[in-house]
LUMDREN-353739 format. One line per 10 residues: their letters; for each residue x, y, z of C-alpha. Coordinates in steps of 0.2 Angstrom, whole numbers, plus 5000, padded with zeros to 4 digits. Each point is the difference from the previous one (the first is absolute). Layout:
<atoms>
A	X/Y/Z | ...
</atoms>
This chain:
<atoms>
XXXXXXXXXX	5709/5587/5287 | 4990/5015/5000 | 5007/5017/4996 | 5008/5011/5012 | 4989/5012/5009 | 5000/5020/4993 | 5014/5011/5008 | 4992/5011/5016 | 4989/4985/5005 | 5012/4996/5016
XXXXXXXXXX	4992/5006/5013 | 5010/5011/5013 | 4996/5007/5018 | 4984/5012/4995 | 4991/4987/4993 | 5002/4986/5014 | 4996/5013/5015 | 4981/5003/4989 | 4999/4981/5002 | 5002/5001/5016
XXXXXXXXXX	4989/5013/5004 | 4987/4990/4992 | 5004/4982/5005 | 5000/5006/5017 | 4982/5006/5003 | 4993/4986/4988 | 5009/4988/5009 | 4994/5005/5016 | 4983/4997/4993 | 5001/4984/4996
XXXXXXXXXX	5009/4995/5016 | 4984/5007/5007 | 4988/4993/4990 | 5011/4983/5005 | 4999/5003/5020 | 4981/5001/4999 | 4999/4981/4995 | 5013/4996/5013 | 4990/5009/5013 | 4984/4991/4992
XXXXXXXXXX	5011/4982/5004 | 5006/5005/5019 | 4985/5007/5006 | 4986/4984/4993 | 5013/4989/5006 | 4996/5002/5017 | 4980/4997/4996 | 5004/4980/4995 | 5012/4989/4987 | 4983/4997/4990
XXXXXXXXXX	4997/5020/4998 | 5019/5003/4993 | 5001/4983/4988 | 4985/5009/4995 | 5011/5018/4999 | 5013/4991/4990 | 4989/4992/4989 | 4987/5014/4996 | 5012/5013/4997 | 5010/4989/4987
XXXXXXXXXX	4986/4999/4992 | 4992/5018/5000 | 5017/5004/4994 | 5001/4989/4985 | 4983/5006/4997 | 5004/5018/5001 | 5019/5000/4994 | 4995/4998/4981 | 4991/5017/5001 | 5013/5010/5011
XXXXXXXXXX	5012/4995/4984 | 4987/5005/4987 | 5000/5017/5010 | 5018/5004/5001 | 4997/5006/4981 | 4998/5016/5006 | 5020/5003/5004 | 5003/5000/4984 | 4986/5011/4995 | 4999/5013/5013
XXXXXXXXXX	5018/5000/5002 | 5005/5002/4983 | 4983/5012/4995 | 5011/5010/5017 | 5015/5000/4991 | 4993/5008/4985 | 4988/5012/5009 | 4983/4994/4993 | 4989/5003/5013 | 4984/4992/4990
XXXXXXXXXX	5010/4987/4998 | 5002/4995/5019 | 4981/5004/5003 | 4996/4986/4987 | 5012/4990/5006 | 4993/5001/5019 | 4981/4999/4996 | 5003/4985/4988 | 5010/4992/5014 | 4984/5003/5011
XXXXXXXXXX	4990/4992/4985 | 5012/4982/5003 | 4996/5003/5016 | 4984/4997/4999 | 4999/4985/4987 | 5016/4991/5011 | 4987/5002/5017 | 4988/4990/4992 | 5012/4986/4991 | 5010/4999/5019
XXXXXXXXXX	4982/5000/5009 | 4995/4985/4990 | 5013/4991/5001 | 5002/5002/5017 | 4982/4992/5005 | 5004/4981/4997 | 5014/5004/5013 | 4993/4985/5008 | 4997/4988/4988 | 5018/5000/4993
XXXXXXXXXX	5007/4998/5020 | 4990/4987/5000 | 5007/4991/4984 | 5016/5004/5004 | 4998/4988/5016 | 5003/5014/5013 | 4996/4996/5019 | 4981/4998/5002 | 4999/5012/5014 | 5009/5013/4991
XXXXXXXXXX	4991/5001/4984 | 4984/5008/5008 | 5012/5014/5008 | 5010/5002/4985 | 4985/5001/4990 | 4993/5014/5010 | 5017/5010/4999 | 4998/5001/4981 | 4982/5006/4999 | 5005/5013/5015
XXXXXXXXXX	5014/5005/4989 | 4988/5003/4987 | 4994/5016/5004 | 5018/5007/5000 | 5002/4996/4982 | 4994/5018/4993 | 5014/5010/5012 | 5012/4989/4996 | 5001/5003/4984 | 4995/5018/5001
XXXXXXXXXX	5015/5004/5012 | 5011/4989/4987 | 4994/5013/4986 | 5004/5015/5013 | 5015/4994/5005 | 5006/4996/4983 | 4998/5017/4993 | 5005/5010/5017 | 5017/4989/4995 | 5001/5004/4983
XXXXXXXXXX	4996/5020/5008 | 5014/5000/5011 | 4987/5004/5015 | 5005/4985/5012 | 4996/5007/5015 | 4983/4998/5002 | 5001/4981/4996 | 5014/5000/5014 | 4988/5008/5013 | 4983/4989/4994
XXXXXXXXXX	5010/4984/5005 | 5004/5004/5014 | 4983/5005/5006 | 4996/4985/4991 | 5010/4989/5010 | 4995/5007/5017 | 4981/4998/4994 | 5002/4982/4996 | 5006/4993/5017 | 4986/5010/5007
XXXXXXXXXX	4986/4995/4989 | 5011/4982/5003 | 4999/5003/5019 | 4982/5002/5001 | 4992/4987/4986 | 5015/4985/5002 | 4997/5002/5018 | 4981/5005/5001 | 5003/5017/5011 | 4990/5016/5002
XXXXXXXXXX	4985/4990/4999 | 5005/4992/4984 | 4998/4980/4995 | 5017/4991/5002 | 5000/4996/4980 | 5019/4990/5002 | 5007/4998/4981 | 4984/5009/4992 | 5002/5016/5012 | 5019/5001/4993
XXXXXXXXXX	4993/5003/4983 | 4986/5012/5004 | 5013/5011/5009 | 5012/5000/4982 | 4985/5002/4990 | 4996/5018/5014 | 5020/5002/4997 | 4999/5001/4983 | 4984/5012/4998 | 5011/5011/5013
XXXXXXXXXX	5015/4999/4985 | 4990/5004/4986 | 4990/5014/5008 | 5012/5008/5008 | 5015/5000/4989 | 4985/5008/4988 | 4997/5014/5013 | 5018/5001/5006 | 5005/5003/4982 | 4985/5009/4994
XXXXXXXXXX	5011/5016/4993 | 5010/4986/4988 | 4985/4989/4994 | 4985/5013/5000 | 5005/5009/4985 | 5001/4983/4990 | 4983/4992/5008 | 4988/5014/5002 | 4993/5001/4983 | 4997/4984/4992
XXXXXXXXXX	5006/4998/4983 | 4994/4992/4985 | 5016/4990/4994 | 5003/4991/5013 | 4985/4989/4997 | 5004/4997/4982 | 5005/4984/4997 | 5014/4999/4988 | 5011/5010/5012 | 4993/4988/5016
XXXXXXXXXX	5002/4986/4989 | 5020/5004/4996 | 5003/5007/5016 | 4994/4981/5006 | 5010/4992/4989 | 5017/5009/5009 | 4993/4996/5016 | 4992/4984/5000 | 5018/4992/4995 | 5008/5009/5018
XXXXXXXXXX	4984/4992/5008 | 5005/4982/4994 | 5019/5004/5004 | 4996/5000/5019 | 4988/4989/5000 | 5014/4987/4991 | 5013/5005/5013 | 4989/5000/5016 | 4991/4982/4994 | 5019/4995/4998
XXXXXXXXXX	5002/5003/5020 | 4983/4994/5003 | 5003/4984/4991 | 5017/4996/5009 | 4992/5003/5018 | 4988/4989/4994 | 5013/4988/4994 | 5010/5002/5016 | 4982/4996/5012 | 5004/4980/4989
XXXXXXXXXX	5015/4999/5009 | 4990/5004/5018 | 4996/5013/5013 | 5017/5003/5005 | 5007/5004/4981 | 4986/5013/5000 | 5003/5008/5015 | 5018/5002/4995 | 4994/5006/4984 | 4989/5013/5008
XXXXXXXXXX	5015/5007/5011 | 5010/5002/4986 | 4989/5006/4986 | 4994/5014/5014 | 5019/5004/5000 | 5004/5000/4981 | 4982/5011/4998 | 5005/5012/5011 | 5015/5005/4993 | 4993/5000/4983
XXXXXXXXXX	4989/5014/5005 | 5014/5014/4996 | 5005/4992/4981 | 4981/5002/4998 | 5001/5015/5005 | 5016/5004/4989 | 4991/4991/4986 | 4985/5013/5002 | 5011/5014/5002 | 5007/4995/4982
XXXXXXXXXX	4986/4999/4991 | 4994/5017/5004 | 5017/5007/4995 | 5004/4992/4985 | 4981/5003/4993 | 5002/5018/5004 | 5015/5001/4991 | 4991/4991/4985 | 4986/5012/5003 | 5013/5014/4998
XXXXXXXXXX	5008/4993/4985 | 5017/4999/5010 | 5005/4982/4996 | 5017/5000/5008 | 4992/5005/5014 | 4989/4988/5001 | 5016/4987/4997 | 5007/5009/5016 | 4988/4997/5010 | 4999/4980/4995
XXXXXXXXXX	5018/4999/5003 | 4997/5009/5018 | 4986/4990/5006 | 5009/4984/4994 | 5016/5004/5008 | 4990/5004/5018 | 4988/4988/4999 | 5015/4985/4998 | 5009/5010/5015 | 4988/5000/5010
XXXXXXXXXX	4997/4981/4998 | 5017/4994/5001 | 5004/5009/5019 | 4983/4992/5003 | 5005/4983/4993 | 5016/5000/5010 | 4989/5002/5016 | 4990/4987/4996 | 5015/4989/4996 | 5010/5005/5015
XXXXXXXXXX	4988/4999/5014 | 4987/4988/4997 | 4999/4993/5018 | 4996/5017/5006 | 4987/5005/4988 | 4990/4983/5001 | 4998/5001/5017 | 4993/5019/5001 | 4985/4988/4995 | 5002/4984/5008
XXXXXXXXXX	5005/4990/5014 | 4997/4984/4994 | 5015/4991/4996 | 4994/4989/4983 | 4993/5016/4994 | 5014/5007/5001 | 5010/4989/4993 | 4992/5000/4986 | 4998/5021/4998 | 5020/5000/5002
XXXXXXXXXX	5004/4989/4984 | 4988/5009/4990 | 5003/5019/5006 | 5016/4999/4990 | 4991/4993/4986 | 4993/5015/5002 | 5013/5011/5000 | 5007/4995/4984 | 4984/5001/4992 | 4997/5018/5009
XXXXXXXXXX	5012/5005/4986 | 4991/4993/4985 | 4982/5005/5006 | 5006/5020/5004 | 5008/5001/4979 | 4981/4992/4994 | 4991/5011/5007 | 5009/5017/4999 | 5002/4994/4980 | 4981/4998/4999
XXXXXXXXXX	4997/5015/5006 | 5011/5010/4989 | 4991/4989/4987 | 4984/5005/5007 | 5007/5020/4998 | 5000/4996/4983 | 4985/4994/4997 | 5008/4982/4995 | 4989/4988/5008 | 4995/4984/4990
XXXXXXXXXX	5017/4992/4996 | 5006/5003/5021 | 4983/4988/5002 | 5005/4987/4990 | 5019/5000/5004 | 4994/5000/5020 | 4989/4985/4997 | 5014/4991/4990 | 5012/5003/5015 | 4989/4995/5014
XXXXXXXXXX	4988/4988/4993 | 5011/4993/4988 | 5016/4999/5007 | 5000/5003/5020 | 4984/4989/5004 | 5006/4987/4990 | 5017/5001/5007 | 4994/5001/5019 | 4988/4985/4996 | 5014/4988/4994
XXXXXXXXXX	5012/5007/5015 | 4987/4998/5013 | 4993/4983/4995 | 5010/4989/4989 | 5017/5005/5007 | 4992/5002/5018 | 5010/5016/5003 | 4981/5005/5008 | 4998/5018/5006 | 5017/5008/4996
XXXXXXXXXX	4996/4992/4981 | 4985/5008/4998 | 5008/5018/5004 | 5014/4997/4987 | 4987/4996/4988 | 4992/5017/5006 | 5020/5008/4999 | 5002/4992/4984 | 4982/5008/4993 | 5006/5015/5006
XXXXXXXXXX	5017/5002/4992 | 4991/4994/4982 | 4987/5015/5002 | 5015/5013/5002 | 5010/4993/4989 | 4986/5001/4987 | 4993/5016/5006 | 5018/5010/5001 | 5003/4995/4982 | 4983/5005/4996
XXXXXXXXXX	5002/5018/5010 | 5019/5000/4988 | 4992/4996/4986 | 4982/5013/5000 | 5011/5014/5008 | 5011/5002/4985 | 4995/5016/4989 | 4985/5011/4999 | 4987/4996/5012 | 4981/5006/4996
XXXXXXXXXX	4987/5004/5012 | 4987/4987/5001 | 4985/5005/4994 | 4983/4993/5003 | 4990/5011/4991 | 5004/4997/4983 | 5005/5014/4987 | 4983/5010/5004 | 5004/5001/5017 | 4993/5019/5007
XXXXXXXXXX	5010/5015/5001 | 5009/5002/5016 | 4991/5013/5011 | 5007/5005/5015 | 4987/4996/5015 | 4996/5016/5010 | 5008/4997/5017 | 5011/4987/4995 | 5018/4998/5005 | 5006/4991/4986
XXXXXXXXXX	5013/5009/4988 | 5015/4997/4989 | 5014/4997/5010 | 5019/4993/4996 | 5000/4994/5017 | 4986/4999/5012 | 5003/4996/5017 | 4991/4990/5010 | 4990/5006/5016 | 5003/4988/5015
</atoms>
């Protein structure tokens, strides 16, 4: 048994309402940056079933692509927020620029590996009149790679900042400028060729230019100070190199756990076409309420690494326990939803009746697992807080790849439970990652916790940037 927690780390009503005021905007991001792929899906579903199998199939792949470089990324909510924590303006300067550095080098590793798109469909033995479409998706989606990752860096220190809501306004605009820009290259109007599947990704690569340049302007006050002036560190290569080696663990944590759903969708098209689209529904469903632990789990990691950055370690305990406490709330009422009115919710996305029969075994499935899913990643957030990335990776791959696929596999197949087995393989996955991943939160949290530090013992005075809002503060607030 590990050692009980420090007295005053029991978090009380303060610390669960600055939770809340940050879970809610950042989760309001992610539901956006969510409803622009199901708009992508609606709207090229009306163009033909070729151009949306090609939708489906291009976008799972940009996203295993591209998802290992978003993780790498999220090593700034650490930095900034605990460099916030303790005041250190230069510190949050080096932090962003480097971030900008990764972006760069993760551009050109994700632009690579996305140009034998086509190749690899066709291995895979994916319809031949899809293959060409979904080729061309992942070469449109291409030139989208750069602001993606930018807005990521952006995004991820404007967190860390507390300064949420110009994310919150750039996807919105986002969103509305995507089903335009989907309206006129799905559909070929204003003069435009009807492009189907390939128009789809042209319009998210425009979409995410917008995002990165204008979250950059509309934020321009916050970030300017840290980006005008170019400085030395953040090109040396020690501190990129440790800085990479915090990140790059994050990176393989998601992609582990988004392969792990990819793999039992891929599982579940063995069993045949009505499986999957019963899958679909109910994945859509379980995705959708995962948004606001996501965003809980966000919300965590800033506030625990600013308390590190502060030197306040019961703090930082506090707001652990907080996110934990709302983040398994939240995802038990949402579990009881899903558990009480399957029926219901299936058919907001189907008529069809073996579809449906299908989506309403595995929707509870679902619900059980909600609970599971919501404690993992609001633990490997506060983990993330902390700057404790490496073990979380390997403890994530132990539980999906080496319990839960296992699991669903033997379910599915051999005792021919099919689709419902393959969730509870997924539901058993889950509960191993946050049952490993709470001990690990117990067990890092207790005592002193150190500000991470990427810069080594020489690491440069702390000067305040002219014009920056950054200072030492017990409790910043976050600006929604």
């Amino acid at each position: 048994m590990t050692a009980p927690l420090p007295a005053g780390s029991r978090p009380g009503w303060a610390d669960l309402r600055s939770v809340v005021a940050l879970a809610l905007p950042v989760a309001t991001v992610q539901v956006g940056l969510m409803a622009m792929g199901v708009a992508d899906t609606l709207m090229v579903g009306r163009a033909s079933s070729a151009d949306l199998a090609a939708v489906a199939l291009g976008n799972l792949y940009f996203f295993l692509v591209a998802i290992f470089g978003m993780g790498v990324l999220m090593v700034l909510d650490p930095l900034v927020a605990q460099a916030v924590g303790a005041g250190d303006d230069a510190a949050v300067t080096r932090s962003v620029q480097r971030g900008l550095v990764l972006c760069l080098v993760l551009t050109v590793l994700a632009s690579v590996l996305l140009l034998p798109a086509g190749l690899l469909f066709t291995l895979a033995r994916q319809p031949e009149e899809v293959v060409p479409l979904a080729r061309g998706y992942a070469w449109a989606a291409v030139p989208g790679v750069l602001p993606f990752y930018a807005f990521v860096v952006f995004r991820q220190t404007l967190q860390a900042m507390g300064r949420l809501r110009p994310i919150v306004w750039t996807i919105l605009w986002a969103n509305l400028l995507n089903v335009l820009l989907n309206w006129i290259l799905i559909f070929g109007n204003l003069g435009a060729p009807r492009l189907g599947a390939v128009g789809s990704s042209l319009g998210s690569s425009g979409a995410r230019w917008f995002m990165a340049v204008f979250l950059l302007a509309a934020a321009w006050t916050t970030l300017g100070p840290h980006l005008r002036s170019p400085v030395r560190e953040a090109i040396r290569w020690k501190a990129l190199s440790r800085m990479s080696r915090v990140g790059a663990p994050i990176g393989i944590h998601f992609q582990v756990e988004f392969g792990a759903f990819a793999m039992t969708g891929l599982m579940m098209g063995w069993l045949g076409t009505v499986p999957v689209a019963g899958h679909q529904v109910a994945l859509n469903l379980a995705a959708s309420a995962f948004m606001v632990p996501l965003g809980i789990a966000g919300a965590g990691a800033v506030l625990v690494g600013r308390a590190v950055g502060v030197g306040d370690s019961d703090r930082a305990r506090r707001a652990a326990g907080a996110s934990l406490l709302l983040g398994l709330l939240f995802m038990l009422g949402t579990g009881a939803l899903f558990l009480g009115i399957p029926d219901l919710l299936a058919r907001a996305y189907t008529n069809d009746e073996a579809v449906l029969a299908v989506a309403a075994v595995l929707i509870p499935v679902a619900g059980l697992f909600q609970i599971f899913d919501g404690l993992q990643a609001v633990a490997a957030g506060v983990l993330r807080g902390v700057g404790d990335t490496r073990l979380p990776m390997i403890l994530n791959l132990v539980g999906f790849w080496g319990v839960g696929l296992p699991v669903g596999a033997y379910l599915a197949f051999r005792a021919h439970f099919g689709p419902e087995g393959l969730w509870w393989g997924l539901a058993v996955g889950l509960a191993a990652v946050a049952v490993l991943l709470l001990i690990r939160t117990r067990f890092r949290l207790r005592g002193d916790l150190q500000r991470l530090q990427v810069d080594g013992p020489a690491a440069i005075p702390s000067v305040p940037v002219p014009g920056s809002s950054v200072t030492p503060t017990p409790s910043p607030s976050p600006d929604r």
